[in-house]
C-alpha positions in Angstrom: 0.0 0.0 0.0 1.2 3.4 -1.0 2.8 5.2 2.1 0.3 8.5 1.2 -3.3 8.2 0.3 -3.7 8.2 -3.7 -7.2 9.1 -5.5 -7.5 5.4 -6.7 -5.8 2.2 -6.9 -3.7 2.8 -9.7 -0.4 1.0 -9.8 3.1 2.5 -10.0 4.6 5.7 -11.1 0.6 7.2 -12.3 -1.1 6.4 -9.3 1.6 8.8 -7.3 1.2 11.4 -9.9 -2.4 11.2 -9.4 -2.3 12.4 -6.0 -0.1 15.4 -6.7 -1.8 16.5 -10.6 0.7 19.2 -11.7 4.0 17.6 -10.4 2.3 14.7 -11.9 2.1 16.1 -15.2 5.6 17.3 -15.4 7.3 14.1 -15.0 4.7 12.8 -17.6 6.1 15.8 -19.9 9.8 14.9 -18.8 9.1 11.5 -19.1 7.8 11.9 -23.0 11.1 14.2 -23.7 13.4 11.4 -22.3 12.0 8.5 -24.3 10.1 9.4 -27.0 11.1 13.1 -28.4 14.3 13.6 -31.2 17.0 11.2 -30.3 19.9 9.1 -32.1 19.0 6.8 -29.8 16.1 4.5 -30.6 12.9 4.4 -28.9 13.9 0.9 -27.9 17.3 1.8 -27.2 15.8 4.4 -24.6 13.3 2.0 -23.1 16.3 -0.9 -22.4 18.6 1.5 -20.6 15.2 2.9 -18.4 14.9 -0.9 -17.7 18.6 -1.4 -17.1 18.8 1.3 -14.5 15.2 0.2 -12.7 16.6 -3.0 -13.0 20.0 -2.1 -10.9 18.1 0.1 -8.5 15.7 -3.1 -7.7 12.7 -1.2 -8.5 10.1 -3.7 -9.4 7.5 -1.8 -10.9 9.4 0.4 -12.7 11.8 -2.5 -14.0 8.5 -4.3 -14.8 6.7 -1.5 -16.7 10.3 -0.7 -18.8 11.4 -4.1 -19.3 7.9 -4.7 -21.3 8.2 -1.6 -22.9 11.6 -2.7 -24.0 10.6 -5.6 -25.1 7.3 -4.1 -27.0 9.5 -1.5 -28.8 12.4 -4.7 -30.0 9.2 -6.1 -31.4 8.4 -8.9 -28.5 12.5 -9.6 -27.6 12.2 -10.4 -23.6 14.9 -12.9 -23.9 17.0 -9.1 -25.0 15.9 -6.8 -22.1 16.5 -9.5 -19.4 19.6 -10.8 -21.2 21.1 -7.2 -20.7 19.8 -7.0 -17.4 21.7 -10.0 -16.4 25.0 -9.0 -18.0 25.0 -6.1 -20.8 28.9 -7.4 -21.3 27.2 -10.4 -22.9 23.9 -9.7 -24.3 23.2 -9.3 -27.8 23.0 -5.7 -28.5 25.7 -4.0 -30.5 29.0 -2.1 -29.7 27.9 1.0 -29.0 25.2 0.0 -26.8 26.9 -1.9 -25.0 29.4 1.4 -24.1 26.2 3.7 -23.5 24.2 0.5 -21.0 28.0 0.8 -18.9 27.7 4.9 -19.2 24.2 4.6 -17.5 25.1 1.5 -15.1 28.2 4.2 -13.5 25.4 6.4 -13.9 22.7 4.7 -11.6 25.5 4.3 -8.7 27.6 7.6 -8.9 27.8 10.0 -11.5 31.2 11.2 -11.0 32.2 7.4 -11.8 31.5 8.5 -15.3 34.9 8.8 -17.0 36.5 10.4 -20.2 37.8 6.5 -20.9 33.9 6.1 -20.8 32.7 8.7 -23.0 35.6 7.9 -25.8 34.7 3.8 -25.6 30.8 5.2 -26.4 32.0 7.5 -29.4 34.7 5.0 -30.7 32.0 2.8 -30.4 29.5 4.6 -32.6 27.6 7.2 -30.2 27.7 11.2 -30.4 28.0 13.4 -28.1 24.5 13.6 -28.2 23.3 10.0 -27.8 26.1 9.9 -24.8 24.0 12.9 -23.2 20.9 10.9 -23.6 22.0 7.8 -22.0 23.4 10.0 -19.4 19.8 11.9 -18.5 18.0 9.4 -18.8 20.2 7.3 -16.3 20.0 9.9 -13.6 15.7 10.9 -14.3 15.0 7.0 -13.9 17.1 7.1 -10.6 14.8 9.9 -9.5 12.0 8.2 -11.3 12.6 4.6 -8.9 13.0 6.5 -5.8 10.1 8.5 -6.2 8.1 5.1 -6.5 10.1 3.0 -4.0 10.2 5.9 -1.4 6.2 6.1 -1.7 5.4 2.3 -1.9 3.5 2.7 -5.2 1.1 0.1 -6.1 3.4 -2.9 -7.4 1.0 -5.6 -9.3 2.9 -9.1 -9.2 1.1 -10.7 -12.0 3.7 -10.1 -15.6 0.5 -9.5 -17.8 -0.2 -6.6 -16.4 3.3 -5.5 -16.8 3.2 -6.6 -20.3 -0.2 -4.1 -20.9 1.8 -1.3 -19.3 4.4 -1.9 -22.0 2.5 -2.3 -24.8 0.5 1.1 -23.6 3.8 2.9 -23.2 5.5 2.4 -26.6 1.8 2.4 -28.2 0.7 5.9 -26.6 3.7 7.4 -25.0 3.9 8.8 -21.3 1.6 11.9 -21.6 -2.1 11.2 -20.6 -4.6 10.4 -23.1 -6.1 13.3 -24.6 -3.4 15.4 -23.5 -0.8 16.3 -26.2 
C-alpha cells in the first residue's frame, strides 16, 4: 500500500502522480522528452537502458513496466531486455550500446564514476555526443523516477501481464495522458 493516500488504486509511477496532478504532469512531460522526443537513440534503445537502470536500482514496478516496454518496442524480444539485465557485457546488443548500458550502469551508482575512458569507448563505439548525453539523462531521471516510486510504496501488481499491458500502452501511446498532447 502506498505510504500516502492516492485518488484510486492505480499501480506504480501514475497512481503517485495522481495524487499530486501538476508535479504529476511534469514528470509525464519529462518523461515523454526522455524516451520518445528527437533522439539518435532509438525508442527501444531508450526504453532498455530505463529498464537497465530500474533494474540495478531493484525497482520492481518500474523494472516491470520498462522491461515490457523494451521488449514491446524490440518487437516482443524479452529474452534481449533480461539478457542485458543480467549481464550487458554479454547480451546481444551491439557495440555502441553496449558502451552507453556501462555509461548509465556508473550512472545509476555515482555520476562522478562516469569517466573520459567512458565517454571515448561510447564515441569510438558509434555514439555522439548527443546519444552519450541521452543515455546519461536518462540514467539519472529514472534514478529519481525509482525513488520516487520505492520511497512512496507505489502500487506494485505481481502478476507479468499486467506489466506486459503497461508496455504495450507505453511504446503504443507514450507517457503523456490520453487526450493530453
Amino acid at each position: 500500500m502506498p505510504h500516502i493516500d492516492v485518488p484510486a488504486p492505480v499501480p506504480g509511477i501514475r497512481g503517485l502522480m495522481a495524487a499530486k496532478p501538476a508535479s504529476g504532469r511534469r514528470l509525464s512531460e519529462l518523461a515523454e522528452q526522455l524516451l520518445r522526443a528527437a533522439s539518435p537513440l532509438t525508442v527501444a534503445e531508450r526504453e532498455l537502458i530505463a529498464a537497465y537502470v530500474s533494474y540495478l536500482n531493484g525497482t520492481p514496478y518500474c523494472t516491470g513496466s520498462h522491461t515490457a516496454a523494451a521488449a514491446h518496442a524490440f518487437g516482443g524480444d524479452y529474452a534481449l531486455v533480461r539478457a542485458v539485465q543480467r549481464d550487458p557485457a554479454t547480451a546481444p546488443v551491439s557495440e555502441r550500446m553496449r558502451a552507453l548500458l556501462a555509461i548509465a550502469g556508473k550512472v545509476r551508482a555515482n555520476g562522478r564514476e562516469v569517466t573520459e575512458q567512458d565517454v571515448a569507448a561510447a564515441r569510438a563505439a558509434g555514439a555522439d555526443d548527443e546519444a552519450v548525453h541521452d543515455t546519461v539523462l536518462i540514467a539519472a531521471a529514472f534514478c529519481m523516477f525509482n525513488r520516487y516510486v520505492d520511497g512512496l510504496s507505489a502500487i506494485t501488481p505481481e502478476d507479468p501481464a499486467v506489466y506486459d499491458e503497461i508496455g504495450a500502452t507505453l511504446v503504443g501511446q507514450g507517457y503523456l495522458p490520453q487526450g493530453v498532447a
